[in-house]
N, C-alpha and C positions, 0 to 999 in steps of 0.2 A: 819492793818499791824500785823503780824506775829511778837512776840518779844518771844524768849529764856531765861528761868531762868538762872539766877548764885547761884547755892546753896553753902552755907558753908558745907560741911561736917567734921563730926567727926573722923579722921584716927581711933580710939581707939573702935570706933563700925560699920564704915564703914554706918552713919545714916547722913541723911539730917541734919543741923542745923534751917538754915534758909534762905531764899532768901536774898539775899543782894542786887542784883542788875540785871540787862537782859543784855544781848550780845549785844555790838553796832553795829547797821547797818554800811553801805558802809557809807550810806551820813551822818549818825551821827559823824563817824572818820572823814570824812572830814570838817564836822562841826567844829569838835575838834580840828582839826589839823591849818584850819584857824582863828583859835580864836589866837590859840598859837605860828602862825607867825605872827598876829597878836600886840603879846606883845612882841618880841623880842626888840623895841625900847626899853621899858623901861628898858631893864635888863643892856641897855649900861653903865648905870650909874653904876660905881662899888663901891661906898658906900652903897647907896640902896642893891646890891645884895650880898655886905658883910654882912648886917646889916638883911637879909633876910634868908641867911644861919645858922645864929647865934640866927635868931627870931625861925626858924624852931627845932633845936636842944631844944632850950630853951621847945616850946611846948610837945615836944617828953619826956622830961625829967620829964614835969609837968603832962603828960598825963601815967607813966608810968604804973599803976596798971592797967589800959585799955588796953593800948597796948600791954602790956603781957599776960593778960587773954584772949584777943582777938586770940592771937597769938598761944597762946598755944591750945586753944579747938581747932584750923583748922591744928596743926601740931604736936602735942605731944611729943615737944622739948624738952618742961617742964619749969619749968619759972628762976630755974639756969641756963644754956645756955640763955635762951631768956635775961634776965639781962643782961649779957656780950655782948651778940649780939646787943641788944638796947643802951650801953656806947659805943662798936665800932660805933654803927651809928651816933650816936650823936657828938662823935670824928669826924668823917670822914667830918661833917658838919662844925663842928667850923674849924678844918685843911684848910679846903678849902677856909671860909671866911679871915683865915688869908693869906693863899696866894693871894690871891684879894687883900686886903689891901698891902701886899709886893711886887705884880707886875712882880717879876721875871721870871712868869709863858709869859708871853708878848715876852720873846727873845729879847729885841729891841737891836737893832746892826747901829751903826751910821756910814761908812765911808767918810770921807771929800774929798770933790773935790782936783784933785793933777795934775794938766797939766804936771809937770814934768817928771812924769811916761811915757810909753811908750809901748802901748796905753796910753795916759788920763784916767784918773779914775774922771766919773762925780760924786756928790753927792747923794749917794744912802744911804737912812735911811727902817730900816726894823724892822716889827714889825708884829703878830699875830693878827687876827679877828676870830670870834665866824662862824661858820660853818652855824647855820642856826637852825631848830627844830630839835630836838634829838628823836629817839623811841628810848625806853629803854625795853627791854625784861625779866619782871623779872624772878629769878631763886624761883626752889622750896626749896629749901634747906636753905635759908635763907632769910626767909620773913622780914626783916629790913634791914641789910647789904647788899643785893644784890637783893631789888628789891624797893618800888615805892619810901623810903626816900633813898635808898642804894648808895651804891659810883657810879656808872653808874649816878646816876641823881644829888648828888651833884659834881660832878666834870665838868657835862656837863651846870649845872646853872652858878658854878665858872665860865665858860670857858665866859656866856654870852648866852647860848643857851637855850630857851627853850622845856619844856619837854614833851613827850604824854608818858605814861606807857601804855603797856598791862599788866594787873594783873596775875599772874600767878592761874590757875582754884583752887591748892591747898587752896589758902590764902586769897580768895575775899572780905571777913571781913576786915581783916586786911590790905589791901589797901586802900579799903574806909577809916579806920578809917586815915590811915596813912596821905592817899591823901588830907584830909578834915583839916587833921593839918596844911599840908605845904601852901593847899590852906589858910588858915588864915595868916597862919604869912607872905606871900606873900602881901595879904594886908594890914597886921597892918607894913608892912613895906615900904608901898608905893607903891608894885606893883600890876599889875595885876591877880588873881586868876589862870588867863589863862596861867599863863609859867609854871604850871604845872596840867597835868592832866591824868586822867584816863582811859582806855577803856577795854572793857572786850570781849571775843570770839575767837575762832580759827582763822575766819575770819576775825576779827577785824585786828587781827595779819598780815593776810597778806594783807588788804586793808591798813593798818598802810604801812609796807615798801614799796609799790608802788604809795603813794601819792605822789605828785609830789613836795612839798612844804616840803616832809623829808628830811635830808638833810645828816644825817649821823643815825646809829644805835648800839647800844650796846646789847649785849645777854650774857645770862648764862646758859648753858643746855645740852641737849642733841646731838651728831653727827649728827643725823638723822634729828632734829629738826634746828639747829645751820644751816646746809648745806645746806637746802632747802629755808632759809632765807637770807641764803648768795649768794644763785644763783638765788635767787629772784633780790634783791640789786645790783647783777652786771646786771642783764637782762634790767635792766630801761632801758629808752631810756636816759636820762642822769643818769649813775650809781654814788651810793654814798657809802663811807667808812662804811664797817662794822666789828666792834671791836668783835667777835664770842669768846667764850670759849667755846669748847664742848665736850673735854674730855679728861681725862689721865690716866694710870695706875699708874704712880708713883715708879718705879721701885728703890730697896733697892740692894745695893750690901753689905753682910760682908765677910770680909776678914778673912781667916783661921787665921791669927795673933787675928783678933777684939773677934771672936767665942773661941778661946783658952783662953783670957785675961778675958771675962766678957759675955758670954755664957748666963747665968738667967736674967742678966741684958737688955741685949739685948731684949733677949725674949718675957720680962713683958712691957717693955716698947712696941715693938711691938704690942702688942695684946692693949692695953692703945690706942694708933694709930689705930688701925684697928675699934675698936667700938665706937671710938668716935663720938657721935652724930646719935649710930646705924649706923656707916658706912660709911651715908651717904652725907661724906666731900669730895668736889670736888679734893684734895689730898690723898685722904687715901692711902696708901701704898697697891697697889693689884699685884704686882710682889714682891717675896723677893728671892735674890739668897744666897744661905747657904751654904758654904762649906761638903763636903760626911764627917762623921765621926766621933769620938766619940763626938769634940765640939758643930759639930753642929747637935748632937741627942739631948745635954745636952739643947740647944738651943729651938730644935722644944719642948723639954717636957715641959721648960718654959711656952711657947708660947700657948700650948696645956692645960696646969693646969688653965692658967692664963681664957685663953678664956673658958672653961671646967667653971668656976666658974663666968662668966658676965650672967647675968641676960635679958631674953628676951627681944626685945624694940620692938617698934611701928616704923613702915616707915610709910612717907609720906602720901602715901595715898594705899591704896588695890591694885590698877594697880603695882606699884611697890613693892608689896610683892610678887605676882603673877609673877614678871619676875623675882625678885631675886630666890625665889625657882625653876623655870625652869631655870633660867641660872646656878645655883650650880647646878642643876641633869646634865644637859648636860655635863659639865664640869667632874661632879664626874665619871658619867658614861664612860670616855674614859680609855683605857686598857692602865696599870701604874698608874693611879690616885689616889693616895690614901686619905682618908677621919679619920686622927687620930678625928679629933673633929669637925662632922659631922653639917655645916651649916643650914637652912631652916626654915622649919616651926613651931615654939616655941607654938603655939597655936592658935586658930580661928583668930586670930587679931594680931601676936606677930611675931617675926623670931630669931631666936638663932641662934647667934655668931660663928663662924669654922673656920677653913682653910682646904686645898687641898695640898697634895705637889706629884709632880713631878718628876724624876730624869730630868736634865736641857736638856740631849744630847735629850731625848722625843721632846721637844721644836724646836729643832732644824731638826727637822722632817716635819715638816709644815703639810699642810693639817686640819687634823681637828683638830691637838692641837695648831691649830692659834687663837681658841677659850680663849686659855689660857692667851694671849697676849691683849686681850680684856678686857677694866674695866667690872666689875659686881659690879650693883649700890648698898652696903647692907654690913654688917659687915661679912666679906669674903677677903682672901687672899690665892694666889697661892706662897707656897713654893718650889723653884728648889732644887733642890740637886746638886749641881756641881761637876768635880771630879777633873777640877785646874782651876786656873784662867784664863788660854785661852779657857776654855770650858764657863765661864762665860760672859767673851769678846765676846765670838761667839751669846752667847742669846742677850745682849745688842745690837750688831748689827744687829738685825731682830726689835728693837723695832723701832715705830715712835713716833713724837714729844709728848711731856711732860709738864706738871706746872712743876712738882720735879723729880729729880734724889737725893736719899741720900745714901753717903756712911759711913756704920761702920767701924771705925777703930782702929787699935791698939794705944796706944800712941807713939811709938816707931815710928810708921809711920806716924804719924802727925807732925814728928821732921823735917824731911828729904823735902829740895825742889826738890826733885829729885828719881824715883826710880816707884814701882808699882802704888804707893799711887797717884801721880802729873801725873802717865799715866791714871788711873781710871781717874779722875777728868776731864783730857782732854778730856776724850770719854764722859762722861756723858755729858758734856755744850755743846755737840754738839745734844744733846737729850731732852732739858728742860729750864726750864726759870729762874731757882731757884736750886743751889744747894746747900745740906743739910750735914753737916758732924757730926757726934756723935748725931746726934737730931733727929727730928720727924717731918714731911713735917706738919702731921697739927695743925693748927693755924698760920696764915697768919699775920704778925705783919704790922700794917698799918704804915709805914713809908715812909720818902722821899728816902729813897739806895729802898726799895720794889720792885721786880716785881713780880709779878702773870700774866703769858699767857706763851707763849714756840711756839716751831714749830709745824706746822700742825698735829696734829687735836685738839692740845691743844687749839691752838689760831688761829684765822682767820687774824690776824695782826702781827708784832711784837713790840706791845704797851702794855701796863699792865692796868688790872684794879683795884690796888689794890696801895697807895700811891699818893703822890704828883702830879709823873710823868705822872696821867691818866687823867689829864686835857689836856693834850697834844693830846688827840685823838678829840677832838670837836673845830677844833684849825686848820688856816689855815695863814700861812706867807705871806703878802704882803710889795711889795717895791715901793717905790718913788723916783724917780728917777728927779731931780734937780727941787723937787716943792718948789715954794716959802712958806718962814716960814708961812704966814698970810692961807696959802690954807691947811698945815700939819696938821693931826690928832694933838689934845692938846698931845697926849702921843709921838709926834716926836717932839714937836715943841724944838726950843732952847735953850728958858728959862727951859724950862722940868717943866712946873706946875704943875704938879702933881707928882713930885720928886719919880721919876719912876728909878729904875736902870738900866744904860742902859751900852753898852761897843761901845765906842767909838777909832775911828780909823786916823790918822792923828792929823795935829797942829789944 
């Protein structure tokens, strides 16, 4: 039999590292896939799977000068980011295990029988079950947070579901290593190895969402990537939820008041945003609309100094150095475009920092400057020129769904419940999943208020995967209706033994 390498490569020289692992056959994912519905019993126990998330985080913390050096030769993040990325992941894990332990994540909802009523109201108690095995699609951009330990796989463990990753081809090191931890602390915690696992391939990828024992899937990626996995997913003969992120521009509006009051400030911060991470953060601000004139010249020379002095970075990997430079030439090259601090190519392996700006009514032209409307993956942003705020209004209306809309503002307009500022705000939430006022869409704060996803093509759902509330996607509501207490799940029953919070309805 025929098997395919997975090499690690080095972004930073575009050279093989080393094999890590071969591309799993059909019948080896299926393999995998029935191990891991296989162990979905054990995960029922939600002490165990408390105690298993918190064994995991534990290992990851212990393991951290591996995992970062792992990390960083396949991604040249560097190991200050990978540090913060590997605390958020390890947070995300113990988060999770305490929700398990609090139970809230269950919705249980108790109504009591009431003959009185009219109709009758019989006794109906209701609570959530675990969906089934999870594929998790991990992203390239964050090889901890968002892929084989990342929030996708502990929110989907929390929920009871176990998991199959595909690796993402960037990071194959660093999944095994990762995946080899979780698999440990699975059984130094009593369970099976099998509720979490690995597989690696294109193919794999798509024999993974057409097993018939998946049950639901999470992604992080690309439109082109994201959609053909999503219309994979609904094509099954029995289709399953797919939680997709696949892209966003992240559009910035400032207000001629925000650009008159704090113009430099705006600017630097922008540009701070745009190259964080080289770019290439699933929020970075790649539309900013700027009012025509002297504010916001003062603004773009910020913006332009600031980026003018950031230092060339490393992407991902070669392929997406390759499409960031042809998508800024495309881009540069349409009539009106201008290039004050020209993005692209930094050197054999590297890309320098820019932006492009516009006048805004261009935009509203369509055609080929729909191009402009389009993320470009890489430290790059398109600034409009606007020439009043219904000329702005009118770009926002050509965009589709979003993670962030953020608006700058004056302080004087952050006073008022009423007026331009509370009409911005209404247009944007109808564009995004998250909105941002005086701040900077990234860095994503993992919290319980958190969403991260938005309207199409941000998200494939309208669920988040970033907080508390993304356990909620592996997670299916079931009711009983007048079972007796002896037959009821222990989490319905009426002693409530496992002092579960529930909201209860009648005497």
């Amino acid at each position: 039999m025929t098997t395919t390498p997975v090499w690690s490569v080095d972004p930073r020289t575009g050279k093989q590292r080393e094999q890590v692992a071969v591309e799993a056959t059909s019948q080896e994912v299926d393999e995998t896939v029935r191990a891991a519905h296989s162990a979905r019993g054990a995960l029922a126990d939600a002490t165990a799977r408390a105690a298993f998330l918190r064994a995991a985080a534990a290992l990851l913390d212990e393991s951290v000068a591996h995992v970062i050096e792992a990390a960083d030769a396949e991604t040249a993040l560097g190991p200050g980011r990978l540090t913060g990325e590997l605390a958020r992941t390890t947070g995300q894990l113990r988060a999770f295990a305490d929700a398990v332990d609090e139970g809230a994540y269950l919705d249980i909802r108790i109504d009591r029988a009431d003959p009185s009523l009219s109709p009758p109201r019989p006794e109906l108690r209701r609570y959530k079950v675990p969906l089934g095995v999870v594929a998790v699609y991990a992203a390239s951009n964050f090889p901890l947070a968002f892929s084989v330990p990342g929030g996708d796989t502990a929110s989907a463990l929390a929920a009871g579901c176990p998991v199959v990753v595909k690796a993402h081809p960037d990071h194959p090191a660093t999944s095994e290593l990762c995946a080899s931890l979780l698999r440990r602390a699975a059984v130094e915690s009593g369970l099976p190895a099998d509720v979490v696992s690995v597989v690696h391939g294109f193919d794999a990828g798509l024999a993974l969402i057409r097993h018939p024992l998946v049950a639901a899937a999470g992604f992080t990626g690309s439109i082109r990537g994201g959609r053909a996995l999503f219309d994979a997913a609904a094509a099954r003969p029995v289709p399953i939820p797919f939680h997709g992120e696949l892209g966003s521009l992240n559009p910035v509006v400032v207000t001629p008041a925000a650009a008159a009051e704090r113009a430099e400030e705006i600017g630097g911060g922008l540009a701070g945003s745009v190259t964080l991470g080289v770019g290439q953060f699933c929020v970075k601000p790649g539309l900013v609309l700027v009012p025509e004139g002297a504010d916001g010249d003062r603004l773009a020379g910020a913006l332009g100094k600031a980026l003018g002095e950031t230092e060339p970075g490393v992407l991902l990997d070669h392929r997406m150095r390759e499409n960031f430079i042809a998508g800024v030439h495309e881009r540069a090259a349409l009539s009106g475009v201008d290039s004050p601090v020209t993005p692209g190519s930094g050197g054999e392996h590297t890309v320098g920092a820019g932006y492009l700006t516009v006048p805004a009514r261009r935009l509203l032209e369509g055609g080929a400057y729909e191009v402009l409307l389009e993320e470009c993956f890489g430290p790059v942003t398109v600034v409009a020129r606007y020439a009043d705020p219904r000329e702005a209004g009118a770009v926002l209306g050509l965009l589709s769904g979003n993670l962030s809309a953020t608006l700058q503002l004056s302080a004087a307009e952050t006073e008022g419940a009423a007026g331009p500022a509370a009409e911005l705000i209404e247009q944007v939430t109808g564009l995004a999943g998250r909105i941002v006022v005086n701040g900077w869409p990234t860095g994503v704060a993992v919290a319980p208020a958190q969403h991260h996803g938005g309207p199409y093509p941000a998200a494939t759902s309208h669920s988040t995967s970033v907080g508390g509330a993304a356990i909620e996607r592996w997670l299916r509501p079931v009711a009983y209706q007048s079972v007796p207490d002896a037959l009821l799940p222990a989490e319905l029953r009426e002693a409530n033994p496992l002092g579960l919070p529930r909201r209860v309805t009648g005497g």
